[in-house]
Structure formats: structure tokens, C-alpha cells
Residue frames as qw, qx, qy, qz and C-alpha x, y, z in Angstrom:
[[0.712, 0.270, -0.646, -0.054, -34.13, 154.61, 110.82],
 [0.866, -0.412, -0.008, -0.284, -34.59, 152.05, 113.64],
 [0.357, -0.292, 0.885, 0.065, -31.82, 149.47, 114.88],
 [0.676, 0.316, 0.661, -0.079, -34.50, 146.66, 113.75],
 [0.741, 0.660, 0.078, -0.092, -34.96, 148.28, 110.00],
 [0.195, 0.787, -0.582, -0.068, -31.11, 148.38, 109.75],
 [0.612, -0.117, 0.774, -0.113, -31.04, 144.58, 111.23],
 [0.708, 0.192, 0.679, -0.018, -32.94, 143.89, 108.14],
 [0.442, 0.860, -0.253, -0.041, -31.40, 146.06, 105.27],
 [0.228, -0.487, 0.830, 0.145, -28.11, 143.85, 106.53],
 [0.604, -0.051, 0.783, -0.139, -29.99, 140.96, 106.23],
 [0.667, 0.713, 0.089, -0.196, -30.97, 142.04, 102.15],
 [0.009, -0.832, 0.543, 0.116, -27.50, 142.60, 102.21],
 [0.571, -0.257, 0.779, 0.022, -26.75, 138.77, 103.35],
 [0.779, 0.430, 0.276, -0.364, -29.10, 137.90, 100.18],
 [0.668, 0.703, -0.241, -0.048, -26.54, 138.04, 97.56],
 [0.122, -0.585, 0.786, -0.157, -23.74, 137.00, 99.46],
 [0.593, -0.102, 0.722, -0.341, -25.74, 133.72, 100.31],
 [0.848, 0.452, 0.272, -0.047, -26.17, 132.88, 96.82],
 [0.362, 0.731, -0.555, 0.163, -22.67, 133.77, 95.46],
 [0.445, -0.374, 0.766, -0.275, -21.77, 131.45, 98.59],
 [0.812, 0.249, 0.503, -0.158, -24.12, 128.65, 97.09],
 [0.536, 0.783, -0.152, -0.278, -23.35, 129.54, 93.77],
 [0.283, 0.835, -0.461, 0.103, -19.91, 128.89, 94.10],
 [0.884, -0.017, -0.457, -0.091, -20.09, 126.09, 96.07],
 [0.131, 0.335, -0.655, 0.665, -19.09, 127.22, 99.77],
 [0.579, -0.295, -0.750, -0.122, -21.61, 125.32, 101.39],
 [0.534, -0.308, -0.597, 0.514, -20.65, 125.96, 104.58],
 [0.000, 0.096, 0.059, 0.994, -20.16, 129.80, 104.08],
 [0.432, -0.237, -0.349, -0.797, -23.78, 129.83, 102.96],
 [0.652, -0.330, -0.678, 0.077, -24.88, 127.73, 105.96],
 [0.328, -0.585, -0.308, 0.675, -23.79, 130.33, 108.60],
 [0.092, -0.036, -0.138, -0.986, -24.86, 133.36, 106.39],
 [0.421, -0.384, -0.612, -0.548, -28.11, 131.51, 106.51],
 [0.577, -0.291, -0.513, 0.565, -28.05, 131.07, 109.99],
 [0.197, -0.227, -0.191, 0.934, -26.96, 134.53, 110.68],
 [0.305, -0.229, -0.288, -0.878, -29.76, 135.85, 108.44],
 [0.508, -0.511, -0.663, -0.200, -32.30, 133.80, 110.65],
 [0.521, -0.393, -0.610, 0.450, -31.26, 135.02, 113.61],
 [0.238, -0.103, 0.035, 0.965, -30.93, 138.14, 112.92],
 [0.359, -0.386, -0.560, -0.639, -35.33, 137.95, 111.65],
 [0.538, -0.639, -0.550, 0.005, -36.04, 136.75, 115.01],
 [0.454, -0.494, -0.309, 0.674, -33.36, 139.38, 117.08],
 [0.004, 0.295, 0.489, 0.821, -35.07, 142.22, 114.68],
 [0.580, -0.564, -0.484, -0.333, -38.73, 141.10, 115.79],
 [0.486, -0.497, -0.484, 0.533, -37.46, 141.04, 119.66],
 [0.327, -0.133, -0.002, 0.935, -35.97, 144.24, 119.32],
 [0.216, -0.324, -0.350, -0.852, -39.11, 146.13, 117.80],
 [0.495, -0.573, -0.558, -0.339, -41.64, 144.48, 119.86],
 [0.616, -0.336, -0.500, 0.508, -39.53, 144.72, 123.51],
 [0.264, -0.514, -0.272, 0.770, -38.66, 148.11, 123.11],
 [0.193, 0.753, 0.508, -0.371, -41.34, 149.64, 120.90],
 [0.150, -0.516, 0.419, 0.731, -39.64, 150.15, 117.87],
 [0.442, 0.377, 0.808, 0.098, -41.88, 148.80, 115.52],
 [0.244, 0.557, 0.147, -0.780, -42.62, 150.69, 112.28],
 [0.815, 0.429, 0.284, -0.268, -44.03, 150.83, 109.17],
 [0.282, 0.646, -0.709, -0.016, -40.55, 150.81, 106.99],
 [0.177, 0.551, -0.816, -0.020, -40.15, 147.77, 108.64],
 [0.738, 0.233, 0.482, -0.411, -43.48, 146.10, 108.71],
 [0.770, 0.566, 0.184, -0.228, -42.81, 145.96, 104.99],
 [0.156, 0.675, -0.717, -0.080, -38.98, 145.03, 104.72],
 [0.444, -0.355, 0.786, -0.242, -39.08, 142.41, 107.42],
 [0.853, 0.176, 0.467, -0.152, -41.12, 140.03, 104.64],
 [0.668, 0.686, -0.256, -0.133, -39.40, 141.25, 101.91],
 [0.047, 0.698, -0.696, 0.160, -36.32, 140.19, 103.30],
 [0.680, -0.163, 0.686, -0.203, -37.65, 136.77, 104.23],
 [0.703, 0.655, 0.176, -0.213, -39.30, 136.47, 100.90],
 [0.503, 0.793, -0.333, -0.083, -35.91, 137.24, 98.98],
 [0.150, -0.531, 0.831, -0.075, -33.43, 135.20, 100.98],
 [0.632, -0.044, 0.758, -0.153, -35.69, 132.15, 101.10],
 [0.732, 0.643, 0.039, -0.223, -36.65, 132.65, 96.85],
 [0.200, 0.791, -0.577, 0.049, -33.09, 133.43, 95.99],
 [0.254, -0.298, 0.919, -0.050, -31.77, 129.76, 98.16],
 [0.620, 0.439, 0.290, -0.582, -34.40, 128.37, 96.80],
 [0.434, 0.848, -0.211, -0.218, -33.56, 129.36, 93.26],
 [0.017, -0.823, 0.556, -0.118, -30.04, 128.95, 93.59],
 [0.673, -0.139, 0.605, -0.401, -30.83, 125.40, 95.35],
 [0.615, 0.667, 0.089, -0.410, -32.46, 124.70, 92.41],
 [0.593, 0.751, -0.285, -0.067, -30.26, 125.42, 89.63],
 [0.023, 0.605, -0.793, 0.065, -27.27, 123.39, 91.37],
 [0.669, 0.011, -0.671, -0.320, -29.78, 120.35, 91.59],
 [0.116, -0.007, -0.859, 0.498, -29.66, 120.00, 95.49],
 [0.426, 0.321, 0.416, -0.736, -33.82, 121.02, 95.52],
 [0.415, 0.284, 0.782, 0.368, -36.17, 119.73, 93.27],
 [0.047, 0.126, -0.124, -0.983, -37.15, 122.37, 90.62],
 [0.304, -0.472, -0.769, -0.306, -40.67, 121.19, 91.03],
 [0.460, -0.667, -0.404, 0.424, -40.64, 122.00, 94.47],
 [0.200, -0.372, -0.003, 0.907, -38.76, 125.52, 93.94],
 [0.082, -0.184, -0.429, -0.880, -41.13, 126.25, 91.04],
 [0.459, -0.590, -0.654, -0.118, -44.20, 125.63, 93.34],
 [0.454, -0.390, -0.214, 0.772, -42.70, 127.80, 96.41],
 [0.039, -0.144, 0.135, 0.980, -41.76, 131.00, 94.24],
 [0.031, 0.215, 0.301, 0.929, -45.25, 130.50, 92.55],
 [0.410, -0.525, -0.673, 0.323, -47.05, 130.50, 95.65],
 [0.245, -0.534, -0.090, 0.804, -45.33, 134.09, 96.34],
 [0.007, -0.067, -0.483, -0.873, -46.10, 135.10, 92.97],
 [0.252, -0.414, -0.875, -0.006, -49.65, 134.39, 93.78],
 [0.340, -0.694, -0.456, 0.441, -49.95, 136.34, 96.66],
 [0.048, -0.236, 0.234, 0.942, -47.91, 139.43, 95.14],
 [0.047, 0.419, 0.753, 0.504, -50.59, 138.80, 92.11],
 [0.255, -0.605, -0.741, -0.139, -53.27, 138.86, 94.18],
 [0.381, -0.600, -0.281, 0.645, -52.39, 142.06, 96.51],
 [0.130, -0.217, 0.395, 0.883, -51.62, 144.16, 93.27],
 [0.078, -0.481, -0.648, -0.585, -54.89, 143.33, 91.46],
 [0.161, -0.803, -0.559, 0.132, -57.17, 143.92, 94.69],
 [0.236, -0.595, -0.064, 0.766, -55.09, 147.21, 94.89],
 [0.216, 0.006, 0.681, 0.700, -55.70, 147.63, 91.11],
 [0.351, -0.513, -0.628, -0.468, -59.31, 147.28, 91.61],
 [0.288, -0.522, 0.109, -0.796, -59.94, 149.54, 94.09],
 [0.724, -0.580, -0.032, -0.373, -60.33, 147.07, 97.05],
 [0.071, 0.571, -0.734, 0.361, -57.03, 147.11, 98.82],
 [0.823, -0.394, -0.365, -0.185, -56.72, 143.76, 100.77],
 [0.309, -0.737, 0.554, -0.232, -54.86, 143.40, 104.19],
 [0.726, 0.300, -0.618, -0.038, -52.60, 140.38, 104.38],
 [0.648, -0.572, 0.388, -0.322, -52.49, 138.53, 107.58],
 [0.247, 0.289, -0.921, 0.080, -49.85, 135.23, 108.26],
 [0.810, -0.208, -0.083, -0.542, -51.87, 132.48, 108.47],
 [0.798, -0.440, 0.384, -0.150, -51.29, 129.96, 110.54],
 [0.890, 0.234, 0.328, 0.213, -50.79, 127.01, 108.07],
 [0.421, 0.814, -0.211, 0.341, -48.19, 130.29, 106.12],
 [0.326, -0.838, 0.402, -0.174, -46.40, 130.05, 108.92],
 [0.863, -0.115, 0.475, 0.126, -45.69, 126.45, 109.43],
 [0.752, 0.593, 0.190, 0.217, -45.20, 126.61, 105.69],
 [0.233, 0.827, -0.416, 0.298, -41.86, 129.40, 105.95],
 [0.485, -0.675, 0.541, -0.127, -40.75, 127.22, 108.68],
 [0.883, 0.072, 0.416, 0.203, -40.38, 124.01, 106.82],
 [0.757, 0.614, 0.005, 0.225, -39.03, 125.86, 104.07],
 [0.146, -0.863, 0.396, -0.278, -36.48, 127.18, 106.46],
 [0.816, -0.301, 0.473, -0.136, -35.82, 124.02, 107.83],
 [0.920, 0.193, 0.315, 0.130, -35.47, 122.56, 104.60],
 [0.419, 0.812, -0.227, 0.339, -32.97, 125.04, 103.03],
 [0.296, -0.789, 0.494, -0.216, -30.89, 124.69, 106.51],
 [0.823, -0.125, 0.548, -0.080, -30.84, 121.04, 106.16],
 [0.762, 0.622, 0.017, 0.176, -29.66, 121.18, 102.52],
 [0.063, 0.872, -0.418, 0.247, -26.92, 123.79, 103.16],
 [0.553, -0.608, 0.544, -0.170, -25.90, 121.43, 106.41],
 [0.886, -0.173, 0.429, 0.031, -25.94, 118.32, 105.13],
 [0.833, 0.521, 0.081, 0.166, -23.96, 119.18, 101.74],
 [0.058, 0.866, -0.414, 0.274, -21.34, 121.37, 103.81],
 [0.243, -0.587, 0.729, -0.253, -20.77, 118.97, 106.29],
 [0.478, 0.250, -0.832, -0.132, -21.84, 115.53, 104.92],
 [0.390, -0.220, 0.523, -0.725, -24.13, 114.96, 107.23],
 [0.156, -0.015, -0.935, -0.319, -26.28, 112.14, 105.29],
 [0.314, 0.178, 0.651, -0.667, -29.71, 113.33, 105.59],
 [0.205, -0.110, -0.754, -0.615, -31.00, 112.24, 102.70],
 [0.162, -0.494, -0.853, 0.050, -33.98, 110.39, 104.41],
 [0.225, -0.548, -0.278, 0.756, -34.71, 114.18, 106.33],
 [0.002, -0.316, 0.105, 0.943, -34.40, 116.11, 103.53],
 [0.249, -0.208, -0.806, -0.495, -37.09, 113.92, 101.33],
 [0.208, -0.593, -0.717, 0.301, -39.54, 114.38, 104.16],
 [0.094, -0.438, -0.006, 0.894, -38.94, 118.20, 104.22],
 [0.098, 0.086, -0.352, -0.927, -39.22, 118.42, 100.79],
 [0.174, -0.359, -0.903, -0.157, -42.79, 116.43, 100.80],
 [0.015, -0.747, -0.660, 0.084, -43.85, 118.32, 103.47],
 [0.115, -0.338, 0.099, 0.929, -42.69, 121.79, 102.15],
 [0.091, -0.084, -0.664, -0.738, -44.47, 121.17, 99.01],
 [0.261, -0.673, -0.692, -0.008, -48.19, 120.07, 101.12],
 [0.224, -0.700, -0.417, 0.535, -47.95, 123.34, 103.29],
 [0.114, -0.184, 0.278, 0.936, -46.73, 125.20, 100.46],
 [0.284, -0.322, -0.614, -0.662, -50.20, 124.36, 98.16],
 [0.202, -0.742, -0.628, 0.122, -52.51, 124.30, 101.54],
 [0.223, -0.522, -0.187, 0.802, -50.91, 127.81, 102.26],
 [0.012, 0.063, -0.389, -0.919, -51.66, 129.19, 98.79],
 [0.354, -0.475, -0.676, -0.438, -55.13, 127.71, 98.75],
 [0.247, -0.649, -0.489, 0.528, -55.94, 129.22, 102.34],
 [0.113, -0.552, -0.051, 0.824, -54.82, 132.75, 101.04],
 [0.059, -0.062, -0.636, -0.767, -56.50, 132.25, 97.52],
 [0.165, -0.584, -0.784, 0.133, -59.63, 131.09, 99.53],
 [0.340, -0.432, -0.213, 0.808, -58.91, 134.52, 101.78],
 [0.082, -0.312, 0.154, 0.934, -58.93, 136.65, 98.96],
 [0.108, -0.267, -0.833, -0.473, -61.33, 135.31, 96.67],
 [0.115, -0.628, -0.716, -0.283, -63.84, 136.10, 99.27],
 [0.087, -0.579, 0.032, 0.810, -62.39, 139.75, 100.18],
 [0.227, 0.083, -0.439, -0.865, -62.90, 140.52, 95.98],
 [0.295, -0.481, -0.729, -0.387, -66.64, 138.92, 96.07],
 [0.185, -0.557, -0.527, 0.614, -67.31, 141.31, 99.06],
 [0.274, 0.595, 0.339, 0.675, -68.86, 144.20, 96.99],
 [0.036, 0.021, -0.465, 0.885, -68.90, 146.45, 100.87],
 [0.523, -0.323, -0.652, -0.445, -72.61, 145.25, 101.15],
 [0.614, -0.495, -0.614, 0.022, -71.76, 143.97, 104.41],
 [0.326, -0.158, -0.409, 0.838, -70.68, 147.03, 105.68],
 [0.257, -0.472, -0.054, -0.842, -74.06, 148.81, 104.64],
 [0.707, -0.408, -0.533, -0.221, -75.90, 145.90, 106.52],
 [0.550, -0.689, 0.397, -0.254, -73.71, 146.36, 109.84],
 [0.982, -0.060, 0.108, 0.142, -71.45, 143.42, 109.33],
 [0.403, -0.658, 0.473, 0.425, -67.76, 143.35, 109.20],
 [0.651, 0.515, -0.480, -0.284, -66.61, 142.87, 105.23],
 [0.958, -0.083, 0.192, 0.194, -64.37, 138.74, 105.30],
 [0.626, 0.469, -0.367, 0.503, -60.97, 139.94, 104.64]]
């Protein structure tokens, strides 16, 4: 067990706390658990890559743990009416998607490898953004309304270009039948 995979078994940890925080309606609480749980993704990543701690345990936490904190505020978001549940049902089934789609190719005998595309990236940062900007502006009355309607606009565009990039992705990883690996080509996933 790494430092880094224990960084981010806390940070599963934060998950439920940060929605009992929301839940209940500590705003603020759940603003600096959120907080802490970002920082704690990016001083994780340092930590593996600087000093070569990087493994597989925690190739495959480090999303789950993004994945659940950002579903779960989200969610949570959601059901107290500060997010639209358009926008949270469009998010979660984005992720459902992808899970889908990783389980069937593995189902059907042609494991695919998931890579963060760009446009996925952007896309977890706005939705980061926009969950910090919710949390902030209802703990501390901040009046971003105007802010948080942008967010959510452009959470919802990067969310549907990200799923169509990685539906694109896969679609033509399962129409690869390994052809192009008799021919000498590289397969497209």
C-alpha cells in the first residue's frame, strides 16, 4: 500500500461525509471537504509520479474516487434543487455509458483500453468548477448566479461532446474485428 493509494482511500472516505455535509445543509463543511478532496487528487498524482510510486491499485482507485465524489455531489446537488436534474441526469449517464461500454467490450472478448481524452478532461474540470461554485456560492452567498448558469451550459456541451468522442472511440475499437493486426496495422482503440 502506497502513500498515494491511501491519499485516495481517504478521499472515498471524504465521499460520504461530503454528501451528509450537503445533505444536511452545511454548505460550507461540504465546500472545504470538497476542496480537500481536490487537492488531495492532484497531491496523490504528484506524489506517484515525483517519486515513482505509481501503481496499478491506484491507476484504478484514483478515477473511481473522482467518479464517486463528483456523481454523489452531483446527485446530492440534485435532489436539494441547487443543480438541474437534467444536467445531473446527463453527467451520471455519460459515466454509465462508459462503464457500459468497457463491460460489454470486456464481455465480448475485446477488452478496450480507456484513455482521458482531451475534451474528458476539460469536461471533469467544469464539472469541478461547477460543483465548487455551487457549494461556494450557497455557503457563503456569494451571488453567482450569472457563473453558475454558464457552468452549467457549458458542463452539459462538454459533457455530450465527451460521451460522443468516447462512443465514437469505442464504436470503432468493437468494429475492429483484429484484421488490422493481420495486415501490419495498429487495431483504432
Amino acid at each position: 500500500m502506497t502513500l498515494p493509494n491511501l491519499i485516495t482511500i481517504a478521499r472515498l472516505i471524504l465521499v460520504p461525509v461530503a454528501v451528509w455535509l450537503v445533505s444536511d445543509g452545511h454548505l460550507a463543511g461540504a465546500f472545504w471537504v470538497f476542496v480537500i478532496a481536490g487537492v488531495s487528487d492532484g497531491v496523490d498524482g504528484f506524489i506517484a509520479k515525483r517519486f515513482d510510486l505509481v501503481s496499478e491499485l491506484g491507476t484504478l482507485l484514483d478515477p473511481i474516487a473522482d467518479k464517486a465524489l463528483l456523481v454523489s455531489m452531483y446527485v446530492t446537488l440534485a435532489m436539494r434543487g441547487d443543480l438541474p436534474v437534467w444536467l445531473t441526469i446527463l453527467v451520471v449517464s455519460r459515466d454509465l455509458l462508459i462503464v457500459g461500454a468497457i463491460i460489454l467490450s470486456w464481455m465480448l472478448a475485446q477488452p478496450v483500453r480507456v484513455h482521458p481524452l482531451a475534451v474528458s478532461k476539460g469536461n471533469t474540470l467544469a464539472q469541478i468548477l461547477l460543483v465548487g461554485t455551487v457549494l461556494a456560492d450557497y455557503a457563503y452567498a456569494l451571488g453567482l448566479d450569472f457563473w453558475i448558469a454558464g457552468l452549467v451550459w457549458i458542463v452539459a456541451a462538454l459533457t455530450v461532446a465527451s460521451a460522443g468522442a468516447y462512443l465514437v472511440q469505442w464504436v470503432r475499437h468493437m468494429a475492429d474485428d483484429g484484421s488490422a493486426e493481420h495486415d501490419g496495422k495498429e487495431g483504432s482503440a
